[in-house]
N, C-alpha and C positions, 0 to 999 in steps of 0.2 A: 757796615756796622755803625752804630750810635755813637759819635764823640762827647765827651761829656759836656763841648758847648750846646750840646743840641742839635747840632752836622750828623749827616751822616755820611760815611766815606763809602762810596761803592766802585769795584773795581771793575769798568769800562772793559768791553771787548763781550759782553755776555747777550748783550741785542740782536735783533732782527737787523737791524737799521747802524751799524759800529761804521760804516764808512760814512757819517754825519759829521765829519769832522774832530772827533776825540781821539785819540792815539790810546789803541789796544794797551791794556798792561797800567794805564795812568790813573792812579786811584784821588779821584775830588770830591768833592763835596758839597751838598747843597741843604739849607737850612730846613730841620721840619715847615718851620711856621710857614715858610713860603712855598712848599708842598704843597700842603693843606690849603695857602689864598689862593692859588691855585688853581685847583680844584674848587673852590667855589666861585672861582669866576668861571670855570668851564660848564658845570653842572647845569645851569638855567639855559645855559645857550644848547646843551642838548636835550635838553628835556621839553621844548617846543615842539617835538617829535609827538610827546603824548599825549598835547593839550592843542593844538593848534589848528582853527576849523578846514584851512585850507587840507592838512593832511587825513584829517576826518572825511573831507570829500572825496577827497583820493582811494581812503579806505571803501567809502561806501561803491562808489565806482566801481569794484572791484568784487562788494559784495557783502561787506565786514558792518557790523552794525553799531560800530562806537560813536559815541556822542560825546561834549563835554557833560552831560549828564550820567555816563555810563562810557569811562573811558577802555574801560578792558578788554571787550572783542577785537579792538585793533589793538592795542598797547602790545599782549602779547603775539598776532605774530608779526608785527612789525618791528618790535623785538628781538625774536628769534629767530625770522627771516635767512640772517647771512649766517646761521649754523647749516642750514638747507632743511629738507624736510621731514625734523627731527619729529620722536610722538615727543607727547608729554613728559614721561620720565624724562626725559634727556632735556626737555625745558625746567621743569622742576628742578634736577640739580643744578643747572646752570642760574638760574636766576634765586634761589635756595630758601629765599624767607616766604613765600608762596605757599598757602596749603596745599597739596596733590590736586586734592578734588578741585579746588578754581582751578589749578592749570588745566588739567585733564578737562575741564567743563569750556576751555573756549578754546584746547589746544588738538583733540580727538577728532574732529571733523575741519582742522584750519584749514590743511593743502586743500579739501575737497572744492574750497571756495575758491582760491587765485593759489597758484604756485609761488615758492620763496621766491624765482627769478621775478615773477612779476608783481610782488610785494617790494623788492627792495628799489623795481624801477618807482612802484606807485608812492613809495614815502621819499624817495630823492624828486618826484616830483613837487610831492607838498612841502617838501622840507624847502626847494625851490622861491615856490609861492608863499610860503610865511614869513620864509625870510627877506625876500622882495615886500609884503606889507610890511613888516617890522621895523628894518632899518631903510626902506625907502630910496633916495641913492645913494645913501651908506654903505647900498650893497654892493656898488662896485668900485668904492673910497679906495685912494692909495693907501688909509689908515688899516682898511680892512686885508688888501689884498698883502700886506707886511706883515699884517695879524698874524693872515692863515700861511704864510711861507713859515712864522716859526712854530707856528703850531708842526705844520706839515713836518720841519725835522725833528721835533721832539716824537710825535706820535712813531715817526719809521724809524726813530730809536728803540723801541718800547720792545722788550722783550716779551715773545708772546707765550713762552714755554709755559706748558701747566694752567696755558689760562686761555681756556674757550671762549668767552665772548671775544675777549682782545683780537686771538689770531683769527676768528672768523671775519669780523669787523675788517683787520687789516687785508685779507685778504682779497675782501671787493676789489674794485679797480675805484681810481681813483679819479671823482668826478672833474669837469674840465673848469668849470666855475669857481672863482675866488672864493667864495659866501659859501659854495658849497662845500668847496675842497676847507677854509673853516671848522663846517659841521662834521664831516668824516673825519679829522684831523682829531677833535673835540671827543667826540663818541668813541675813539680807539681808545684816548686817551683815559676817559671816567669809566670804559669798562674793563679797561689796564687794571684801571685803582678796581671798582669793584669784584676783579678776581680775588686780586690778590685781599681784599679786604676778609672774602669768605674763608681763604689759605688762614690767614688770621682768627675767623671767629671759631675754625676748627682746633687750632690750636689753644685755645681757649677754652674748647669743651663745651661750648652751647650750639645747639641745635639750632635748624630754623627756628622754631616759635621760641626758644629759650631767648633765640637773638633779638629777638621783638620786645618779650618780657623784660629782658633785664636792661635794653634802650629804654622803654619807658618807664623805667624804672627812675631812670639818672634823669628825668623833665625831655628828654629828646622831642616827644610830641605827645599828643594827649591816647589814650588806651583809645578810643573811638578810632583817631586816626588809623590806628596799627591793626583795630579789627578787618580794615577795609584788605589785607590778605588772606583773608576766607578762613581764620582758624575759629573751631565754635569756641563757647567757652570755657566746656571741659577740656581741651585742649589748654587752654590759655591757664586756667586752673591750675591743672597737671604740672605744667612748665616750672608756674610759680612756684606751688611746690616743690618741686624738683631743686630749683634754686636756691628756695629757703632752707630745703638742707644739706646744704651748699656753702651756707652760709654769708648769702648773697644779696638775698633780700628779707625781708622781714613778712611775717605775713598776711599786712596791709599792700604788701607787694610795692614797695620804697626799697632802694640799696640801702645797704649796708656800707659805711668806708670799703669793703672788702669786692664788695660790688663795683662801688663806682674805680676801685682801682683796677678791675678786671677792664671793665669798659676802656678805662683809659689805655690801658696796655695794647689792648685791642686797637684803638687809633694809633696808638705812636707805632704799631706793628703795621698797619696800613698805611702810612705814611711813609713809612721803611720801603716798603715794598714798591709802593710809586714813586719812587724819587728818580729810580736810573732815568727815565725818557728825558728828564729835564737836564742832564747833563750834558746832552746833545748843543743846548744852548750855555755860553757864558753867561755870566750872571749880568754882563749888562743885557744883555740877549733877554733875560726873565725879566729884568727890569724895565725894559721896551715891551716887553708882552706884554704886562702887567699894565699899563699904561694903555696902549693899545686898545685892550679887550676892555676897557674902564665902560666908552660911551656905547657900547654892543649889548653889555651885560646890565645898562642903566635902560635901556631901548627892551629887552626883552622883558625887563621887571614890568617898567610903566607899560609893556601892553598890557599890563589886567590879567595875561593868558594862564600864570602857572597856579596855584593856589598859594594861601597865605599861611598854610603849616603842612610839613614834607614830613615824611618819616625820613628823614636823614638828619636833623637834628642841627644843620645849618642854623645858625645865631641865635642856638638857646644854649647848647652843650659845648657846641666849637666853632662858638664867634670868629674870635681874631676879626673885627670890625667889618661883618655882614648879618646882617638882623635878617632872621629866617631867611626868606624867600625877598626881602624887600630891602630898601632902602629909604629909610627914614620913614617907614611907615606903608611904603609901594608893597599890594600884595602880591605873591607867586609863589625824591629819585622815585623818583618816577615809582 
């Protein structure tokens, strides 16, 4: 639950992962904001996944036709890969702001190409190889390999219940590689948060496309960006409307106060919701992370690889001192 300094107290013993060192039954606390920085130190370091040439080659390898021109044939099912070899409805709802038709258009004939088993070896390959160009022998630093030990117990804290990507993710086996173990540690963890994020925009009463609408509503990213989830514009249309009588947005399609407080509701309920795994760690423990993951997540920026505006709204809507994708200007959910 929410303390009124902004903590939230969560009562321990409800995880995958409870023999991490917390004693069952001990309710602590850990702060939203540092939730949230968080997660935006983790977020770039998994999302190399969808921009990264080396796992582009891996893709093609394999048969997948993604480029950084045209990241989608592989994005989704490398993706959805460790759910196994779901169709598309079953991607659609999991990944939930996606029109149907794109999923269904790169996800109806995916197994026919590689199998999820030899999907999730071909992107722990590339995931491998990018992170070896990236941070160079950073990749096998004592900085890093402390990184990914607390990542590791926070992520086998992380309660997967109700939340499909999470428990698929956790369920791989765990790679032997520092840099690697890292990124699997990282990726349990931001599609922890992204379940639970969707638990949130449901309780909230927005739809997919509603969820996109009333984001860029509040400046999250510009409407072009958020087209790039295949809804036409009657769709997008429809939504806004929907919304504006709702009372949500107006209909130049801008929030309303009424809006932007829905929005926000929506993050501090996602924030809520991913905080258990961090309790795994002390707070010096997040404190050394946080540190840590400082020169990894400055290394993924300045490679150029991610783009310079996300639909997730990093350092326009919920800074806390990270500017988009960038830092100081460096460009880069997937």
């Amino acid at each position: 639950m929410v303390q009124g300094d902004g903590t939230v107290g969560v009562e321990t013993g409800i995880g995958t992962g409870v023999g991490a060192g917390v004693e069952v039954g001990i309710e602590l606390e850990v702060e939203l904001g540092e939730v949230r920085r968080l997660w935006h130190l983790l977020e770039p370091l998994h999302a190399v996944l969808y921009y990264a040439p080396e796992v582009f080659e891996e893709a093609a390898a394999l048969g997948y036709a993604g480029s950084a021109e045209d990241r989608w044939p592989t994005y989704f099912p490398f993706r959805a890969a460790p759910l196994g070899a779901v169709g598309s409805e079953r991607v659609s709802s999991a990944f939930y702001s996606f029109s149907p038709r794109m999923v269904a258009a790169h996800m109806d004939s995916a197994w026919d190409t590689a199998s999820p088993a030899d999907v999730l070896k071909a992107r722990e390959r590339g995931m491998d190889r990018a992170y070896r160009a990236i941070f160079g022998d950073r990749a096998a630093s004592p900085e890093l390999i402390e990184a990914a030990g607390l990542l590791r117990r926070a992520a086998e804290a992380a309660n997967t219940a109700g939340r499909p990507m999470a428990a698929a993710n956790a369920e791989s086996a765990w790679p032997a590689a520092p840099h690697l173990q890292l990124w699997h540690a990282a990726t349990i963890l931001r599609e922890h948060r992204g379940d639970g994020h969707l638990a949130a925009l449901l309780v909230a009463g927005l739809d997919p496309v509603e969820a996109l609408v009333s984001f860029a509503a509040i400046g999250a990213a510009s409407v072009e960006r958020f087209e790039s989830r295949g809804w036409s514009p009657q769709e997008w249309s429809a939504a806004r409307e929907r919304l504006a009588a709702r009372g949500l947005v107006t209909e130049s399609g801008a929030a309303t106060p009424a809006g932007r407080e829905l929005r926000a509701e929506v993050e501090r309920h996602t924030d809520e919701l991913a905080a258990a795994p961090w309790l795994a760690l002390t707070p010096a423990d997040r404190g050394r992370l946080t540190e840590l993951l400082g020169e990894f997540w400055v290394a993924v920026l300045g490679s150029g690889l991610l783009p310079s505006e996300s639909t997730l709204g990093i350092g326009k809507v919920w800074g806390e001192g990270v500017r988009a994708w960038g830092c100081g200007g460096v460009s880069g959910r997937a």
